[in-house]
C-alpha positions in Angstrom: 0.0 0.0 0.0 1.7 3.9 -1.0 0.9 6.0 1.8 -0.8 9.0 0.4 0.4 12.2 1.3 -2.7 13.6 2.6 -1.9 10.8 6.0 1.5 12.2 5.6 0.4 15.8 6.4 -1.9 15.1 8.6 1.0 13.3 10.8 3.0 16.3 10.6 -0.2 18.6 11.2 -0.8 16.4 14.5 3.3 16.8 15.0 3.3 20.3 14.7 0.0 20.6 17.1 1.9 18.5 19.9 5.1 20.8 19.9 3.3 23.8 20.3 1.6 22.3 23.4 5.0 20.3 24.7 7.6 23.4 23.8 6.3 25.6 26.8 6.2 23.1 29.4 9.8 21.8 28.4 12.2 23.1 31.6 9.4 24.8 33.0 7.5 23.6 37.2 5.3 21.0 36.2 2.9 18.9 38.2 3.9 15.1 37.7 2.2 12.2 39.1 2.8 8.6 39.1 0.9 6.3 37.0 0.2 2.3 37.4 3.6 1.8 36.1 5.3 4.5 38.3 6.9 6.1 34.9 5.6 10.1 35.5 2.7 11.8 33.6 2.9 15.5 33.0 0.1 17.7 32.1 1.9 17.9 28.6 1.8 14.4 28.3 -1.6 14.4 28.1 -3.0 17.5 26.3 -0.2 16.7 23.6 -2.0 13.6 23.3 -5.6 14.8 23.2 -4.5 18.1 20.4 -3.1 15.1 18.0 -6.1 12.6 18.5 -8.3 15.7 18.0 -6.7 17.2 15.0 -6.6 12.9 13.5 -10.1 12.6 14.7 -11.6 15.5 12.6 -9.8 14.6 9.5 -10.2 10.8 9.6 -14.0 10.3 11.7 -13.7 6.4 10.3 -9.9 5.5 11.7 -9.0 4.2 14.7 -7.0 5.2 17.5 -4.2 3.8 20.1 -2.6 6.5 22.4 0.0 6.0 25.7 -2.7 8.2 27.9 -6.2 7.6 26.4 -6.2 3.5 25.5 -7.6 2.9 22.2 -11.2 3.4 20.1 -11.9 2.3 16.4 -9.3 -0.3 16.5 -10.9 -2.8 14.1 -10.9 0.3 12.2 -8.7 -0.5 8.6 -6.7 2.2 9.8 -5.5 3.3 13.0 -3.2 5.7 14.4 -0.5 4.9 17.4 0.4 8.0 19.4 3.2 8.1 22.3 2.9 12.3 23.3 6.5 12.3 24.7 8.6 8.8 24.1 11.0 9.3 27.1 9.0 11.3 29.6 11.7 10.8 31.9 14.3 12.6 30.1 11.6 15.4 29.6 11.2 16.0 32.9 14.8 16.3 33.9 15.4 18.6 30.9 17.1 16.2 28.8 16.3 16.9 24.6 16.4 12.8 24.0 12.4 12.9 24.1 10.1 12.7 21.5 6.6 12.6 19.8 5.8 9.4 18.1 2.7 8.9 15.6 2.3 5.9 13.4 -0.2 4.8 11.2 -1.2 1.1 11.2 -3.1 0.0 7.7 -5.2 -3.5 8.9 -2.9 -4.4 12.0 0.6 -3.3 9.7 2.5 0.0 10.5 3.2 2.2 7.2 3.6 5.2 8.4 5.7 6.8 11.0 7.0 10.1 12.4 9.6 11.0 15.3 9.5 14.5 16.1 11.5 16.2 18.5 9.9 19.5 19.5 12.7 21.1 21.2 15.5 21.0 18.7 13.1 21.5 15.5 14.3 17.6 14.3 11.8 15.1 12.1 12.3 12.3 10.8 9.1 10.3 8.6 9.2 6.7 7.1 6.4 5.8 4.8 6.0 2.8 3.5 7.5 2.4 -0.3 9.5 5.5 0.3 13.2 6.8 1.1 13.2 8.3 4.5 12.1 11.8 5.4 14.5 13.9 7.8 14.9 17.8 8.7 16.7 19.4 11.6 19.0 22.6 12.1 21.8 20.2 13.8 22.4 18.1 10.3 22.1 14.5 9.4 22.5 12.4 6.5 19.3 10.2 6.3 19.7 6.9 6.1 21.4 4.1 8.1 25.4 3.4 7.8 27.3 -0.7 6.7 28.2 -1.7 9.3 28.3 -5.9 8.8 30.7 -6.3 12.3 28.6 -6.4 15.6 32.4 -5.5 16.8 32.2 -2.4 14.9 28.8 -1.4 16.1 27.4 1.9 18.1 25.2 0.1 20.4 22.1 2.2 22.0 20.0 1.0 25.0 17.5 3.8 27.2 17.8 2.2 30.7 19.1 -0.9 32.0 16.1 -0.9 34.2 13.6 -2.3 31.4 15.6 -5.9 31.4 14.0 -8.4 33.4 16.4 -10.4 35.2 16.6 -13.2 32.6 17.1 -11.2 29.8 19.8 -8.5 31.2 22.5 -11.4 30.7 21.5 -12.0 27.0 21.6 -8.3 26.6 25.4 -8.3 28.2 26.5 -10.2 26.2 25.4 -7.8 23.0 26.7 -5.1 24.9 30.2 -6.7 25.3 30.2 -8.3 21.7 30.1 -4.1 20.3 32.0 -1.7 19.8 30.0 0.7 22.2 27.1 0.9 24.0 25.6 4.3 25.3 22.5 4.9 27.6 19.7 6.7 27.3 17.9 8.0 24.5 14.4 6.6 23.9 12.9 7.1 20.6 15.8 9.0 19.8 18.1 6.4 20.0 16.2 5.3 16.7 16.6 8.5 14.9 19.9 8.6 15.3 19.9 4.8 13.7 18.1 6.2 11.1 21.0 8.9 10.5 24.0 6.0 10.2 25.0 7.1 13.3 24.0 4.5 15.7 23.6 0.5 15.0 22.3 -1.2 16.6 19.4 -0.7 19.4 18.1 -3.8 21.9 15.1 -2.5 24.1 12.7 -4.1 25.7 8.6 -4.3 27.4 7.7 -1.7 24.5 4.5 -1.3 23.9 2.8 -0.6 20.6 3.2 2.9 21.1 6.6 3.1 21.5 8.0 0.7 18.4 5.1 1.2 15.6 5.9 4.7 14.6 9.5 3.7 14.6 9.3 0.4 12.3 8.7 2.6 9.3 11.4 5.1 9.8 14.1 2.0 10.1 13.0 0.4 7.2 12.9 3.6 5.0 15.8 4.6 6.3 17.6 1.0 4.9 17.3 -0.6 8.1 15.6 -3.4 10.4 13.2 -3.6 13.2 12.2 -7.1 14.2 11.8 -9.2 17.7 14.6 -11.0 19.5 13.8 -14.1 17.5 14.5 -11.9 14.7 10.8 -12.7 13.6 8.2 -9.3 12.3 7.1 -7.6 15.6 3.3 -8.2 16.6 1.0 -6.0 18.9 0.4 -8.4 21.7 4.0 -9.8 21.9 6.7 -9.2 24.4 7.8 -5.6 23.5 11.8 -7.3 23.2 13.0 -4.9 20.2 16.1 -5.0 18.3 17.1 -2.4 15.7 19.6 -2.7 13.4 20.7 -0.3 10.4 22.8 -3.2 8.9 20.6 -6.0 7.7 24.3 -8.2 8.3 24.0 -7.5 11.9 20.9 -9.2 12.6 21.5 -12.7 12.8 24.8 -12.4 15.4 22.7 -9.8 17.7 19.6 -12.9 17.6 22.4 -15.3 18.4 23.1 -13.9 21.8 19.8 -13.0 22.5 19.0 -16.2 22.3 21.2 -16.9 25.3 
């Protein structure tokens, strides 16, 4: 399926909405509480969230919707959108830039369409499915991921430790010790930074659909791949265990050691 521009704009529409809302409240006193999961919810967490569903809403009355704050309506709709407000709400509220807005466009349970924009230093980056990666941002980039056929050789990225259960941290370890590298932190952005050749490889996770469906279709346009441990296509009720890789030559050593 192309994705037609008018879904395009309207992600960047719903993009633009967010920032305009998040921008503000970045740095700023805000009140944050602790949800079921004890990760914190700001007040620009969720009128981001309710400004892009609104603004998706009134252009598309017959598509469905997933979000991080609100749950989901319409989902057995042929198209529905997956919204995370702010992808790394922790580094949002301690100031740190690695945040960011993540909308994705599933077409009959398949992700074509996805957007990571970072409201704070003016960067986006938009996969669409059949199409060479989109990217804009006053700090530079090269779209597109880098060879990089050597795990050895490899810019690992992981956000936090902390989302490894106690059976897979090992497994991860042993990634971590088979690359070149390996930084912390970075959420979403991590991904972008894949999708610029400046990163390699990513292994996250318990994400939800939220937080890897907009990204699947920035990899891929950007030359890369997004799959589960097993190395298998990602599915909405699995596991959340993500790995990223820019190199396709990369993937079967990183499954290797995953697999313990």
């Amino acid at each position: 399926m192309a994705v037609v521009e008018h879904f395009i704009a309207a992600a960047e529409a719903a993009a633009d909405a967010a920032g305009a809302v998040i921008r503000p409240l970045f740095r700023s006193r805000l009140l944050v509480e602790a949800k079921g999961d004890s990760s914190p919810v700001t007040e620009a967490d969720r009128e981001a969230e309710r400004t892009i569903r609104a603004l998706l809403a009134a252009r598309f009355p017959d598509h469905g919707q997933l979000g991080e704050e609100f749950g989901a309506t319409g989902t057995d709709a042929e198209y529905v959108w997956v919204i995370d407000p702010i992808d790394g709400t922790r580094a949002f509220v301690t100031g740190r830039p690695l945040f960011g807005t993540l909308i994705g466009l599933l077409h009959r349970g398949r992700p074509v369409l996805g957007l990571i924009d970072q409201p704070a230093t003016g960067e986006r980056w938009i996969g669409a499915e059949g199409q060479p990666l989109r990217f804009r941002g006053p700090l530079g980039g090269t779209p597109g991921c880098r060879p990089c056929p050597a795990l050895s050789d490899a810019e690992l990225s992981c956000t936090s430790p902390s989302m490894f259960t106690a059976a897979e941290a090992p497994r991860v370890a042993a990634v971590q010790q088979a690359a070149r590298r390996v930084t912390w932190g970075g959420d979403c952005y991590g991904y972008g930074l894949l999708a610029l050749g400046l990163v390699d490889v990513v292994v996250e996770s318990d994400l939800k659909p939220w937080d890897w469906v907009p990204l699947q279709p920035v990899i891929e346009a950007a030359g890369g791949r997004l799959t589960d441990w097993s190395g298998a296509p990602l599915t909405l009720d699995g596991p959340g265990q993500v790995i990223a890789v820019g190199d396709a030559a990369l993937l079967p050593e990183v499954v290797r050691l995953l697999a313990g």
